[in-house]
N, C-alpha and C positions, 0 to 999 in steps of 0.2 A: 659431283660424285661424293658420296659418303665417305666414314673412315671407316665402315665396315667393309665395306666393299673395294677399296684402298688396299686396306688390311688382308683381305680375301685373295686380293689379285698377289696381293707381296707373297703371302703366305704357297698358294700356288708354283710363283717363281722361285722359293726356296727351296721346296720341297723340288721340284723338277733339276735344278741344279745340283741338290746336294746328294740326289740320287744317284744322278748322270754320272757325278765324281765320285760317288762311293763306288761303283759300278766301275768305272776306268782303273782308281785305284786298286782293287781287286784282281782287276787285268792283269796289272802290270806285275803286283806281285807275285803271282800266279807264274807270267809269263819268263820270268826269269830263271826259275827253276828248272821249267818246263825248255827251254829254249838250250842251257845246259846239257837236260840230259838227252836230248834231239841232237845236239851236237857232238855228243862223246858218247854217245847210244848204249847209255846206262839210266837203266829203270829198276824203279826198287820194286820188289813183288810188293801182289795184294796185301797179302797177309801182313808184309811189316808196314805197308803205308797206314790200312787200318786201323794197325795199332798202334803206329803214332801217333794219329789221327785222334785216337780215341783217349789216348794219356794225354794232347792237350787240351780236348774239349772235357775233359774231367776237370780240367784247373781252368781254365777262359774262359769256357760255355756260362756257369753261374757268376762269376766276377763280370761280364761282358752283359747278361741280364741285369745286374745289380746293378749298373754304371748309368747305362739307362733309365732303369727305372729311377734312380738317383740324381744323377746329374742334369737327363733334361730338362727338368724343373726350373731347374736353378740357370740356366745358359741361356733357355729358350729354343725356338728351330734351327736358325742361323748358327746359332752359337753349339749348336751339339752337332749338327753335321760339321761345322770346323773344325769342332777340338776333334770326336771320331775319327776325323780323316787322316789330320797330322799327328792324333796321336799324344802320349802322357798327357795324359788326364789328370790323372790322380799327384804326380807331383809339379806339375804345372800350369797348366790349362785353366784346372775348377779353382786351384788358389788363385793364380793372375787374376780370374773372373774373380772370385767371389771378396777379392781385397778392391779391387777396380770401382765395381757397385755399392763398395763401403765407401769408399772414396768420394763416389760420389752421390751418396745420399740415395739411391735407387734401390728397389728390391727385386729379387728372383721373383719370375712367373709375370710378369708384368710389362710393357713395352718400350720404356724407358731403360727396367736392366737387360730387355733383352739385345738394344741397340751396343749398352756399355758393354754388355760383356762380351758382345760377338766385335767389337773392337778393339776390348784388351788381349783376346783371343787369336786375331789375329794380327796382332802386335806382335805378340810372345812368339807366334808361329814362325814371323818374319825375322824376327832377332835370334829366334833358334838355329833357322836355317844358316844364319849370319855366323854365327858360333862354333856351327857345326862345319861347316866351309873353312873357316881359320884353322880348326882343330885338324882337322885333313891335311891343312899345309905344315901345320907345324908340330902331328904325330909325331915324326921321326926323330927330329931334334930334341923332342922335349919327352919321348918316351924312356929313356934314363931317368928321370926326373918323376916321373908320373907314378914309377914303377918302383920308387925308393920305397924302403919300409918305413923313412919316418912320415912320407904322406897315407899311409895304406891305411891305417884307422880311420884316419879324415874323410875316404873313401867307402869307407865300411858304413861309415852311420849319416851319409849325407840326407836317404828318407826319413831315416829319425830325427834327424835336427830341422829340416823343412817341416815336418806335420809338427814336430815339438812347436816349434815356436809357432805355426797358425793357428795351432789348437790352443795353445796357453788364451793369447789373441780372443778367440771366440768364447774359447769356456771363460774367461773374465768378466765377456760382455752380457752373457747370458746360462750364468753356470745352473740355474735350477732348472734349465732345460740337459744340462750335459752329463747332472747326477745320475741320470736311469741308466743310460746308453755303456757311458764310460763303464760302471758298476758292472752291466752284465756281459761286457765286453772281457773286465779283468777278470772276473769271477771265473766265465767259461775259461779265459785262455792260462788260469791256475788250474781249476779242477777235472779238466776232461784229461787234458796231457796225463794228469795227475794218476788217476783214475784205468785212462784207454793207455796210456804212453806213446799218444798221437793226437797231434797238433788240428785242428779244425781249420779249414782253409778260409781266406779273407774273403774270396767268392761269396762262402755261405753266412759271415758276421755282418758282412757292409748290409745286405739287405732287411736280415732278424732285426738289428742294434735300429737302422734307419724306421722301419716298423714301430718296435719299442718306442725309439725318439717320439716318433709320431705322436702313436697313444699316451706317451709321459706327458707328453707338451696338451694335449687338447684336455685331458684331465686334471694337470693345474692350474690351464685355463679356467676351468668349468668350476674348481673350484675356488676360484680366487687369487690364485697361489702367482700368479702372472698376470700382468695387468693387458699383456700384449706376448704372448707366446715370439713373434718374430718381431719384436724391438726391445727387448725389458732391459 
């Protein structure tokens, strides 16, 4: 048997599994609510479901397209029906991944990263759970603590210190790719506020900036400017 057809059959079994679970997953979240208000036979009208419904598909909807179109790349099938399922993505998951495939010499989009990363991935998943379980047992005691004002900044800016320092990290290894991105990233998030006196949501920056990268990166490919756009 071939490795295409190896590959074909794997590929089949991921996709049917990772379906099956996104699908259960869905269930179950669904069903909790629903199970709630069947029990205490409290249901929210149309009117305010929709419109909840619709304030969060205004912030989700475009950040949940963008994550996709973004991240499967980089994870592979295995590995994006994983992170998807269980979840943080963005300050977990894509870093675990995409430091794992640095680690070990592999790259995104290829079948090497896509084994590492759907194993760092569900690494991170399993020790979350682990984490998340202890934290459960010991809220209570350790909520005094948690809850003081001298940890509450440390709290405040834990996504800024995880992307700070993976970004520092990557834009090192390859800053003439990170110039366009970063540039139009800070530019809009000075001048629009500036301007509108409203913030542009990360939904609509991750996919423009990734875009942009794109085009930066194969243009100074093409001119010279990088000898190798994804290793310089």
């Amino acid at each position: 048997m071939s490795m295409k057809i190896i590959e074909s059959e794997y590929n089949k079994k991921i996709h049917f599994a990772g379906r099956l679970t996104a699908v259960l997953v869905i269930l179950m979240l669904i069903s909790v609510p629903a199970i709630v208000c069947l029990h205490y036979n409290i249901f929210p009208t149309m009117s305010g479901f929709l419109k909840g419904l619709a304030m969060v598909w205004m912030i989700y909807l475009p950040i949940c397209i963008a994550e996709v179109l973004t991240y499967t790349p980089m994870v592979g099938i295995s590995g994006a029906y994983l992170s998807f399922i269980s979840g943080n993505l963005s300050n977990l998951k894509i870093p675990c991944a995409a430091m794992a495939m640095d680690n070990a010499g592999v790259k995104g989009s290829t079948d090497e990263g896509d084994v590492i990363a759907t194993l760092s991935i569900a690494t991170s998943t399993i020790v979350t759970e682990i984490i998340i379980v202890i934290g459960v047992i010991a809220l209570v005691p350790l909520t005094p603590v948690l809850t003081s004002k001298i940890l509450e900044p440390a709290f405040q800016n834990i996504l800024p210190a995880l992307f700070g320092a993976l970004g520092v990290y990557w834009i090192m290894r390859q800053w003439k790719l990170a110039v366009t991105p970063l540039a139009f990233v800070i530019l809009v998030s000075i001048l629009v506020p500036m301007f509108t006196g409203k913030s542009i949501p990360a939904g609509l920056l991750i996919p423009v900036s990734g875009l942009l990268a794109v085009l930066a990166a194969r243009f100074m490919y093409n001119r010279g400017w990088v000898v190798n756009a994804g290793n310089e």
